[in-house]
Structures are given as structure tokens and as C-alpha cells.
C-alpha positions as CSV (number, residue, x, y, z in Angstrom):
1,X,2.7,10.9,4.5
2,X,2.9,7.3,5.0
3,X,5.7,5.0,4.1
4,X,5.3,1.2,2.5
5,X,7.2,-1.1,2.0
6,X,5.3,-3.9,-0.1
7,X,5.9,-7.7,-0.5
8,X,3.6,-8.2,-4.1
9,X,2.8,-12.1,-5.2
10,X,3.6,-12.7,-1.6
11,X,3.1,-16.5,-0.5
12,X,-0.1,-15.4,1.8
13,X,-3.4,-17.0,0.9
14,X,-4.6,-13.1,1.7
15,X,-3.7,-9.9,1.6
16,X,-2.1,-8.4,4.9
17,X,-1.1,-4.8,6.3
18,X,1.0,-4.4,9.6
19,X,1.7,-1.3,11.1
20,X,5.8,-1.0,11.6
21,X,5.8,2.7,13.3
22,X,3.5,5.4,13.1
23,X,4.1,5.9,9.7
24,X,5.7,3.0,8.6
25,X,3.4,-0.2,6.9
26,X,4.3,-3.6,5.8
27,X,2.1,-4.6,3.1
28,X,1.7,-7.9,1.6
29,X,-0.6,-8.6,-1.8
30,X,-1.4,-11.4,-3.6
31,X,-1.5,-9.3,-6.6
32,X,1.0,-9.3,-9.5
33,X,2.9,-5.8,-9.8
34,X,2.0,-5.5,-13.3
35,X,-0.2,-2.2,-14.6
36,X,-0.4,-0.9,-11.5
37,X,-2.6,-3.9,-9.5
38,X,-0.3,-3.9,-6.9
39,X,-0.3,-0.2,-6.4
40,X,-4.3,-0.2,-6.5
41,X,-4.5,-3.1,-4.2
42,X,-2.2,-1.5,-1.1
43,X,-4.1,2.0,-2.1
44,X,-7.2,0.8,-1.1
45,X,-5.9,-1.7,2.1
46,X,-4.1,1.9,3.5
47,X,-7.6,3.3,3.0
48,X,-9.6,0.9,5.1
49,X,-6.6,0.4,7.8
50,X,-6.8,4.3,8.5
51,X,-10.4,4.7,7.6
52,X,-10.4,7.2,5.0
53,X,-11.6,7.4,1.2
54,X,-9.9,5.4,-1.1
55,X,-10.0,8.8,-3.1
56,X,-7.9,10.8,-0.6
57,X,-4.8,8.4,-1.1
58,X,-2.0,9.2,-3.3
59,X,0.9,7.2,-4.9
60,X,3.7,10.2,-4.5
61,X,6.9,7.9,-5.2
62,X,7.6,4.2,-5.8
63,X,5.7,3.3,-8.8
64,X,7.5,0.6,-9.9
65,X,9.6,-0.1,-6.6
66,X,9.2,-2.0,-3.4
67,X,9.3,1.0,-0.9
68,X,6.8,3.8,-1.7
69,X,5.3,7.2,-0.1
70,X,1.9,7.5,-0.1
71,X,-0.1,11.5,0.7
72,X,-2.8,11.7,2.5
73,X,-5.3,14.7,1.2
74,X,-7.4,15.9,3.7
């Protein structure tokens, strides 16, 4: 499992991913968090940062909030 906390509309020209802990992200996307853009943005940046499918990434909790727990299905 893998925590995030997420910054959305953030003031970055880009979007950004930093590694806090071990589990632990700090994600930053330009996208608004409206019907789930947001969500599907940081989805796919936790993909490519730990090299999986974008398919094997779950949102498990924090739908509409700032810190959410993503599962990794092997």
C-alpha cells in the first residue's frame, strides 16, 4: 500500500511526484479534482515512478480527499 498526499491545481507548470518515505508520496497535478482527473492523473504518475502497469494500481480510500491509499496488485 502506498500513501499520497496530493496538491491538485497546484501552481507547477508540470506535474511532480516526490518520494517522502518508503511508502509515503507527495504528488502535485495540474489537473482539476473534478470526475476523478486528479485521481487518474496521480494513478498513472505512481505507475511510472514504481514501474508497474497502470492497471495494477488501485484507489482504496481518499476519493474525494487530499490524502489517499493506493493497493498495489501483484
Amino acid at each position: 500500500m502506498k500513501k499520497v498526499r496530493v496538491k491538485a491545481r497546484a501552481s507547477v507548470r508540470k506535474n511532480s511526484i516526490r518520494k517522502l518515505d518508503e511508502n509515503y508520496y507527495l504528488v502535485c497535478v495540474t489537473e482539476a479534482p473534478e470526475k476523478g482527473k486528479a485521481n487518474e492523473a496521480i494513478q498513472k504518475m505512481l505507475a511510472r515512478e514504481l514501474n508497474i502497469a497502470y492497471t495494477k494500481i488501485t484507489l482504496l480510500k481518499g476519493h474525494k480527499s487530499r490524502d489517499k491509499l493506493f493497493v498495489i496488485n501483484a
